[in-house]
C-alpha positions as CSV (number, residue, x, y, z in Angstrom):
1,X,0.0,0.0,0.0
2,X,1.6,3.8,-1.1
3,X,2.7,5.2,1.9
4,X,1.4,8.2,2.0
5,X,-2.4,6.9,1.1
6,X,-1.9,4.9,4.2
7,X,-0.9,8.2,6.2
8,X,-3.6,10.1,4.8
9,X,-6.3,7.5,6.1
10,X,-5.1,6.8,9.3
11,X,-4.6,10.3,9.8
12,X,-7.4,12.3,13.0
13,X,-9.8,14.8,11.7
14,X,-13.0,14.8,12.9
15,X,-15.2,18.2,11.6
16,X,-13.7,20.9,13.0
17,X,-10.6,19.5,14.0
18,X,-8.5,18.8,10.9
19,X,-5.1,20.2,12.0
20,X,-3.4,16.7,11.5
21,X,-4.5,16.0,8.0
22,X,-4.1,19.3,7.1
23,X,-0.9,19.8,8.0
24,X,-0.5,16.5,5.4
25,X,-2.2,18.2,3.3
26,X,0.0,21.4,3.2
27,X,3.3,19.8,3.0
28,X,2.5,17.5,0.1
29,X,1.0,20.3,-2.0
30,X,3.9,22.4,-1.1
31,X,5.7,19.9,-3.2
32,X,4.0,20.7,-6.5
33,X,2.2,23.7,-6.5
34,X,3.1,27.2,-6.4
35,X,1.2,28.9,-3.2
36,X,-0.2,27.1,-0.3
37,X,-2.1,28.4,2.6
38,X,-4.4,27.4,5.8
39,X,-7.4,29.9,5.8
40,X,-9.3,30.9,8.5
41,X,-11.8,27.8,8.4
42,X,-8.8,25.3,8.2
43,X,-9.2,24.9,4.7
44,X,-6.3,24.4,2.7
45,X,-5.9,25.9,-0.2
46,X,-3.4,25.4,-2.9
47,X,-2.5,27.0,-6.6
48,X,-1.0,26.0,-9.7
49,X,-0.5,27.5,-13.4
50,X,-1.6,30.9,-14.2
51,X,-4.8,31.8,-17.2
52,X,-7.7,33.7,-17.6
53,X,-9.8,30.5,-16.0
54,X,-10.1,29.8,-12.6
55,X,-10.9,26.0,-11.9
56,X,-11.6,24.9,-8.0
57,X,-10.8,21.2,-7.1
58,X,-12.4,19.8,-3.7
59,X,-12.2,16.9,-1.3
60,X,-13.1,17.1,2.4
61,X,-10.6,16.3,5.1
62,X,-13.0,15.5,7.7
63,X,-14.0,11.9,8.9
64,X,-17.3,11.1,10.8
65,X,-16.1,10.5,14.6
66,X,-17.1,11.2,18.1
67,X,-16.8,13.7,21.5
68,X,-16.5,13.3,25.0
69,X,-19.6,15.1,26.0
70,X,-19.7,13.5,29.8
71,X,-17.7,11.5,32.0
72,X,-19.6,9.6,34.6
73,X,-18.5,9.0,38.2
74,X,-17.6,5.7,37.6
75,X,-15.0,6.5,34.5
76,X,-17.1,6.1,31.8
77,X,-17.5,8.6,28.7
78,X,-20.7,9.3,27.1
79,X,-20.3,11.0,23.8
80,X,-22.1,12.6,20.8
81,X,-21.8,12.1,17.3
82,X,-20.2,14.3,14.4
83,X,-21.4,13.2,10.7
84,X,-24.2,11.1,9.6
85,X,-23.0,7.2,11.9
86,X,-25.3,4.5,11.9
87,X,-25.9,3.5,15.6
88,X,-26.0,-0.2,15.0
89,X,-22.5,-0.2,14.7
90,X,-21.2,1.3,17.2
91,X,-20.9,-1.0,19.9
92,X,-17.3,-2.8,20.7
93,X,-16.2,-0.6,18.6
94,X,-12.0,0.6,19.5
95,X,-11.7,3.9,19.6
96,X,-9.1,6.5,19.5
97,X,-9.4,9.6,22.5
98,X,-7.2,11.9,20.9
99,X,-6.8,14.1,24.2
100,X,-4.2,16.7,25.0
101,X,-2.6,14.3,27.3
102,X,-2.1,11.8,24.5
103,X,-4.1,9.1,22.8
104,X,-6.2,6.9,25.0
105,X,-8.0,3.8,23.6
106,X,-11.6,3.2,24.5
107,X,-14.4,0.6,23.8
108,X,-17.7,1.2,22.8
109,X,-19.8,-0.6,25.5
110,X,-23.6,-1.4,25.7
111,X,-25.9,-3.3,28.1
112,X,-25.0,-6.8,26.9
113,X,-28.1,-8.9,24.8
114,X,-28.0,-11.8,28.2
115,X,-29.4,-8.8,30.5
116,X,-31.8,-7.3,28.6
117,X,-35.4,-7.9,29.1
118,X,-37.7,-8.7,26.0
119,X,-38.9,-5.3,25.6
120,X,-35.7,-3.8,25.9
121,X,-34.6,-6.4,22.8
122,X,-37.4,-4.7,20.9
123,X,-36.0,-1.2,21.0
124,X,-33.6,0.6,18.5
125,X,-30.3,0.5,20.1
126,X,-29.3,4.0,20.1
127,X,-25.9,6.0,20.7
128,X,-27.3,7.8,23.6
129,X,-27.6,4.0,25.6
130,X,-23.3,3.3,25.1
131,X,-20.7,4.4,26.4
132,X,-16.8,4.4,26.4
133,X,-14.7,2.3,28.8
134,X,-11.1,3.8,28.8
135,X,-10.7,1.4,31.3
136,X,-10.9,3.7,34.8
137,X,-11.8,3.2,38.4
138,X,-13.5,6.9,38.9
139,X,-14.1,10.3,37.1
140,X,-11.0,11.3,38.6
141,X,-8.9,8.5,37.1
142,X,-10.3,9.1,33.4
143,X,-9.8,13.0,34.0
144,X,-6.4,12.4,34.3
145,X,-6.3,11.2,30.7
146,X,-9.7,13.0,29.0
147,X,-11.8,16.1,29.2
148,X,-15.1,16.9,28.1
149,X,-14.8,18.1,24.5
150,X,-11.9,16.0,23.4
151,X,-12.6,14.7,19.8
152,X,-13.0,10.5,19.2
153,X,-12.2,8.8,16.1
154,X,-12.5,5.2,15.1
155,X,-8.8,3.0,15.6
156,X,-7.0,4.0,12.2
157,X,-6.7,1.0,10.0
158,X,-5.7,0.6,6.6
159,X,-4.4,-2.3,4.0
160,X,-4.8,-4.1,1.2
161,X,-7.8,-6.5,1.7
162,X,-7.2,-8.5,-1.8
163,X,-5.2,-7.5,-4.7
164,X,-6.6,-4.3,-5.7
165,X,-9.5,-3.9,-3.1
166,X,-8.1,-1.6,-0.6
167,X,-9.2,-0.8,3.2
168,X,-9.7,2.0,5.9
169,X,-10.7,3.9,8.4
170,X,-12.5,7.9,7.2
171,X,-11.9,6.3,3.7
172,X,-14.6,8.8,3.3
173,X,-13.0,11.7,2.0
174,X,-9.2,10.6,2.2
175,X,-8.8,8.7,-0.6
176,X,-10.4,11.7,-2.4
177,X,-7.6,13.9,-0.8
178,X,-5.4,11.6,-2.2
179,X,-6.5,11.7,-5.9
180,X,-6.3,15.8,-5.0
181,X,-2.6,15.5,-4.5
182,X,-1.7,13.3,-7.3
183,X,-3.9,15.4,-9.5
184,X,-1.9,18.5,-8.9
185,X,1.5,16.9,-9.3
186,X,0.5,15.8,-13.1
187,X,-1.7,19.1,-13.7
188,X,0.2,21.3,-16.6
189,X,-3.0,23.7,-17.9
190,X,-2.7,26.8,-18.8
191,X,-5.3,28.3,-16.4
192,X,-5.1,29.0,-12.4
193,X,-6.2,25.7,-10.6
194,X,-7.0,25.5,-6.4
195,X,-7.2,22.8,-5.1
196,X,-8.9,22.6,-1.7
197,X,-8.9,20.0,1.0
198,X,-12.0,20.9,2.8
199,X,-13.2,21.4,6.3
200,X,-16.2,20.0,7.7
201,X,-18.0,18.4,4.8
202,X,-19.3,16.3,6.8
203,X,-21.6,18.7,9.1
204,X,-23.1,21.0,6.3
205,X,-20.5,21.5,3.0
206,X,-19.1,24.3,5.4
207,X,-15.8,24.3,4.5
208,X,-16.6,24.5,0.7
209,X,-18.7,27.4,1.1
210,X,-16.4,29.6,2.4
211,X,-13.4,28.7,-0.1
212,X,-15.6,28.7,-2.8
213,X,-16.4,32.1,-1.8
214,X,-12.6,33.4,-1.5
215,X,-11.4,31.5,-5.0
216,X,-14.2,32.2,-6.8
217,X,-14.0,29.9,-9.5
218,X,-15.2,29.6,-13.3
219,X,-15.8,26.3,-13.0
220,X,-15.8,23.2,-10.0
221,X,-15.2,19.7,-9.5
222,X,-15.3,18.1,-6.5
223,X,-13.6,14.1,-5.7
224,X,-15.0,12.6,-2.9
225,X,-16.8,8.5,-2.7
226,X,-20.1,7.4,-2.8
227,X,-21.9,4.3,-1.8
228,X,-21.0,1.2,-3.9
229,X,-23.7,-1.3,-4.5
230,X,-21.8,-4.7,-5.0
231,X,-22.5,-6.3,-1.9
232,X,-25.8,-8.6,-0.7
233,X,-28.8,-7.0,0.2
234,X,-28.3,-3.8,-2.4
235,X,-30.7,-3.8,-5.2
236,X,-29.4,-2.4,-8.8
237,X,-31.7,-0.1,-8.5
238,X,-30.4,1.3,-5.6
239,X,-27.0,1.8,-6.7
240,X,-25.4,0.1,-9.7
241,X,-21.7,1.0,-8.7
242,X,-19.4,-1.9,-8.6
243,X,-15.8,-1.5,-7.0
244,X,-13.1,-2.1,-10.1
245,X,-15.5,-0.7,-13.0
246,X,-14.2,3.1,-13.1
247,X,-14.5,6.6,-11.0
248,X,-18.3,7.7,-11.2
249,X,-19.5,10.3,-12.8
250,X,-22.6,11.9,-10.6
251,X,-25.2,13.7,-12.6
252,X,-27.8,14.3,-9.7
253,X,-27.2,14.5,-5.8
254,X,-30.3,14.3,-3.1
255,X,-32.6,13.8,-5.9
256,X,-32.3,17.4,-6.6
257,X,-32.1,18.8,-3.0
258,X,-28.3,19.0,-3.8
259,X,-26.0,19.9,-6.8
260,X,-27.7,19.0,-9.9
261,X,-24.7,18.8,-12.6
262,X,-24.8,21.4,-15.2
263,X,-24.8,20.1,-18.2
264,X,-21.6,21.2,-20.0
265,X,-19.7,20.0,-17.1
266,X,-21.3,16.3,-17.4
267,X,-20.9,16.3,-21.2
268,X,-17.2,17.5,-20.7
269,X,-16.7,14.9,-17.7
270,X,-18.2,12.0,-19.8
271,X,-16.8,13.2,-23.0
272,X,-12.9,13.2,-21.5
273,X,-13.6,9.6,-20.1
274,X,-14.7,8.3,-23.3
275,X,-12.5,10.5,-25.7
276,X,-8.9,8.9,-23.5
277,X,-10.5,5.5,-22.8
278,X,-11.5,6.1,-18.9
279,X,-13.5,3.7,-17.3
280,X,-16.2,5.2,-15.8
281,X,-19.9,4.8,-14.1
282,X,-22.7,6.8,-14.2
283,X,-24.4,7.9,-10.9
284,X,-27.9,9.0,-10.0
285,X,-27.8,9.7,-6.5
286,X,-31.3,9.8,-4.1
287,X,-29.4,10.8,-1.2
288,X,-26.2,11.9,0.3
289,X,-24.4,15.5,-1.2
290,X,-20.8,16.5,-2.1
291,X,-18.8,19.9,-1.5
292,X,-20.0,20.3,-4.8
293,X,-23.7,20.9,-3.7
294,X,-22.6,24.2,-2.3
295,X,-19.7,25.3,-4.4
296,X,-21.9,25.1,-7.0
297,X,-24.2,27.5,-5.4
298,X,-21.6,30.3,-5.1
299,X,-21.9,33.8,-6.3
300,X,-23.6,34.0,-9.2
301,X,-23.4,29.8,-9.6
302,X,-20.4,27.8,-10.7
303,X,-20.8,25.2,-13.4
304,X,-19.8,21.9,-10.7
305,X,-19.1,18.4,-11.0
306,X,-18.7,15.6,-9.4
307,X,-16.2,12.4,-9.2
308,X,-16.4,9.5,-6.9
309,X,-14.5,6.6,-6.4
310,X,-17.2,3.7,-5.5
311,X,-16.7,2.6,-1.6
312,X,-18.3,0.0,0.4
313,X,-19.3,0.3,4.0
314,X,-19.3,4.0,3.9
315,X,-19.4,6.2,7.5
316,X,-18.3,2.7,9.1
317,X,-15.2,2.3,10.8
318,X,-13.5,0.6,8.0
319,X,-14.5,1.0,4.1
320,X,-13.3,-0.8,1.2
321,X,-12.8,0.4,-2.3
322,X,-10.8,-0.1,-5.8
323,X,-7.1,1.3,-5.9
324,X,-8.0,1.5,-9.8
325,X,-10.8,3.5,-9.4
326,X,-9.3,5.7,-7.4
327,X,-6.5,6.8,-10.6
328,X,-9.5,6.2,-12.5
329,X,-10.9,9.2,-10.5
330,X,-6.8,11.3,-11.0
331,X,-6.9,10.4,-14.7
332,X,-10.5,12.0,-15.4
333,X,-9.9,14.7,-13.4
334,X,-6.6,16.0,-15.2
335,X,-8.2,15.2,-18.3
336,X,-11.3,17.1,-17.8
337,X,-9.4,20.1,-16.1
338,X,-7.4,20.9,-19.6
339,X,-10.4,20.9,-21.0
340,X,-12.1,23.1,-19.2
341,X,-8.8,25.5,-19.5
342,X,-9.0,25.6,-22.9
């Protein structure tokens, strides 16, 4: 597995608190592009090539995760959630406290199935009902290692599951924060292109909208995954995406509620994948949004697309997606960029 993909998705960033992948994020685009900077949101924002078009590339560093929100007198930590997380499955979960007295592994505990009564078997298992053991005796025991307010991510993992099929933890948006890096170090257009790792995506397009504001753009794309739909108990109509067949192309997000793709940008995204043999998918979405939903919305409005790189088990501790996809996702991307700066 590349190194730094491995970095990148092990990396702590929950929304709001991105400093660690952002500071990845800053040195590798250091690398290749001309300016680099951290705005005020904790976006990071970085520009190559120089034309009259101004073309805004986007991929979210933030990961759904956790925070201490209590700490019970028996050591325990109750927590809330940041970013759309399933409840079901949370529990036994390993979790990272990343504290300012240093990492501290928790488990997600729950009432266990051989005490529960009938009726309590019959209820939706909810977040609010766990808790974290960090393994303490007393409040005062986990206070020496955790406050209230310190952020909780899932135990970074990361590997090669078989051959090409690739895993992780927040693979939801790093592996789109990868493409943005290896997209800027092949970029040669004559136009000015930002690319921007994004801030808190995952809590309202937040960090998009106020980049988007600053650059500016003529024209956006953003890179970020989307739910594959390869595995038992997903319908085709539900999602069609298989892992391995190419980087999707969205043309609707939120059945409307988000970005709808204008139409030059999907015939130019579609038309470069054809045009330089791209594989590719095609993606009606009926829920979920992009950065691209607001970005799009900026100004006056910014012709936006989208490209995602197919991922199972998405907002889970652990996803899985296509390496080839991924550069799937890089190659369309560069192509469709000198396109647009023509």
């Amino acid at each position: 597995m590349d190194i730094l993909l491995k970095k990148i998705i092990e990396a702590a960033g929950i929304p709001g608190y991105e400093s660690e992948i952002a500071k990845i994020m800053h040195a590798e685009f250091k690398k290749t592009c001309s300016e680099v900077q951290i705005d005020n949101f904790g976006n990071v924002i970085a520009k190559k090539g120089k034309g009259k078009t101004r073309i805004m590339l986007a991929a979210h560093m933030d990961e759904i995760g956790l925070m201490v929100k209590h700490i019970t007198k028996e050591g325990f930590l109750y927590f809330i959630k940041l970013g759309g997380i399933d409840d079901r499955i949370l529990p036994a979960q390993r979790v990272i406290v990343k504290a300012k007295k240093g990492d501290c592994l928790g488990i997600i505990g729950t009432k266990p199935p051989h005490l529960q009564k009938d009726e309590e078997k019959k209820k939706p298992l909810k977040y609010e009902d766990m808790f974290i053991d960090i393994g303490c005796k007393s409040k005062e025991d986990a206070e020496k290692k955790v406050e209230v307010g310190d952020i909780i991510i899932f135990e970074p993992n990361s590997g090669v599951l078989n051959e090409k099929l690739y895993y992780g933890k927040a693979i939801d948006d790093r592996i789109g924060c990868f493409a943005l890096i290896k997209i800027m170090e092949k970029l040669k257009v004559n136009a000015e292109v930002y690319a921007v790792a994004t801030t808190q995506e995952e809590v309202g397009l937040k960090g998009a909208r106020t980049s988007a504001f600053k650059i500016d753009p003529d024209y956006a794309i953003a890179i970020d995954t989307n739910a594959a739909g390869d595995t038992p108990q997903i319908s085709e109509r539900e999602s069609s995406l298989k892992l391995g067949a190419g980087v999707s192309i969205t043309i609707i997000e939120a059945s409307g509620r988000g970005l709808i793709v204008n139409e030059k940008m999907k015939n130019i995204l579609i038309d470069a994948a054809k045009k330089n043999k791209i594989k590719y998918q095609i993606d009606v979405i009926e829920g979920g949004m992009t950065d691209g939903a607001i970005i799009h919305m900026n100004r006056e409005g910014v012709p936006t697309g989208v490209l995602s790189i197919p991922t199972r088990y998405i907002h889970s501790p652990t996803g899985v997606f296509n390496i080839e996809d991924l550069y799937s996702a890089v190659e369309l991307a560069v192509k469709a960029v000198g396109d647009l700066a023509k």
